[in-house]
C-alpha positions as CSV (number, residue, x, y, z in Angstrom):
1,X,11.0,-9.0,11.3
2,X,10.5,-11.4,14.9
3,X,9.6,-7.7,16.7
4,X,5.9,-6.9,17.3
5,X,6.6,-3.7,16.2
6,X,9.0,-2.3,13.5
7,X,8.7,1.4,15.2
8,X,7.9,0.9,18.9
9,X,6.1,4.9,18.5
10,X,3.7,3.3,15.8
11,X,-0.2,4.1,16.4
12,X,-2.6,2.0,15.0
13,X,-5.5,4.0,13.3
14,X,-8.7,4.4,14.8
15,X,-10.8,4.8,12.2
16,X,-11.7,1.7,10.6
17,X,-11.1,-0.6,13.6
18,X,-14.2,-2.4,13.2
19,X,-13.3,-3.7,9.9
20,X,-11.6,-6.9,9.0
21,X,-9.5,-5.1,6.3
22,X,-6.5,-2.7,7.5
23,X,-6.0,-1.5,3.7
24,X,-8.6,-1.6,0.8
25,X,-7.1,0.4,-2.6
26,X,-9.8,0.2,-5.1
27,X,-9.7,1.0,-8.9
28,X,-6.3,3.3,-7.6
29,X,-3.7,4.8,-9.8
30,X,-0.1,6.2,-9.0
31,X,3.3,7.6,-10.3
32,X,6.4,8.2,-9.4
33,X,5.9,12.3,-9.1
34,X,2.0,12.6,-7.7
35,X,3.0,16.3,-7.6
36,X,3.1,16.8,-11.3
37,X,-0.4,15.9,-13.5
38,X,1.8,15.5,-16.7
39,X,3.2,12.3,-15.8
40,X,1.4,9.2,-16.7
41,X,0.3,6.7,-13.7
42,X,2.9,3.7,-13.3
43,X,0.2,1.9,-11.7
44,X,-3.3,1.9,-12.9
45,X,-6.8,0.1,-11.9
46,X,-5.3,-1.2,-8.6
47,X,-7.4,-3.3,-6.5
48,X,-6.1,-4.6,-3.2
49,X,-7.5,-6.0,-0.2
50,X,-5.5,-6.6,3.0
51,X,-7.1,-8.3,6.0
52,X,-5.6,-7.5,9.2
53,X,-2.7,-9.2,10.8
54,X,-2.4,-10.6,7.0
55,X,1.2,-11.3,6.0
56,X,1.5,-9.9,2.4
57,X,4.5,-10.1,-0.8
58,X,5.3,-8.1,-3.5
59,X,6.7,-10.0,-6.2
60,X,7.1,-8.9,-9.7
61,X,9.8,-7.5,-12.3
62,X,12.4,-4.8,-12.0
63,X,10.5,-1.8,-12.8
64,X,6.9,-3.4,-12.5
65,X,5.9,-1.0,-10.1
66,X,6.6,-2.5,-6.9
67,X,8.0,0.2,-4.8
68,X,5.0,2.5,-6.5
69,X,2.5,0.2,-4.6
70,X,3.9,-0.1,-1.2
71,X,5.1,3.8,-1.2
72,X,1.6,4.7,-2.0
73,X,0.2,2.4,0.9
């Protein structure tokens, strides 16, 4: 985790470079299976703000949801 870059072929996205945040999730929900309606959301009213260049955990329980929130980012 010392390397600059985890995947030297990494681009940075253009779009939002003037702004101090490089990921802003508000009132988000997600599941395990997007693809299929019928499931209900793991996650639900997510709010996250991540500055740039911020270092960021995710703690929490087996089965909390986790892996939901940083797949979905």
């Amino acid at each position: 985790m010392l390397q600059p870059e985890l995947d030297r072929r990494a681009k940075e996205d253009e779009t939002n470079k003037d702004s101090k945040y490089a990921i802003v999730i508000e009132n988000g929900s997600f599941t395990y299976t997007p693809e299929d309606k019928s499931v209900a959301p793991v996650l639900t009213n997510v709010n996250l703000k991540i500055k740039r260049g911020e270092l960021v955990m995710v703690v929490g329980k087996v089965g909390s949801g986790k892996s939901v929130c940083i797949s979905s980012v």
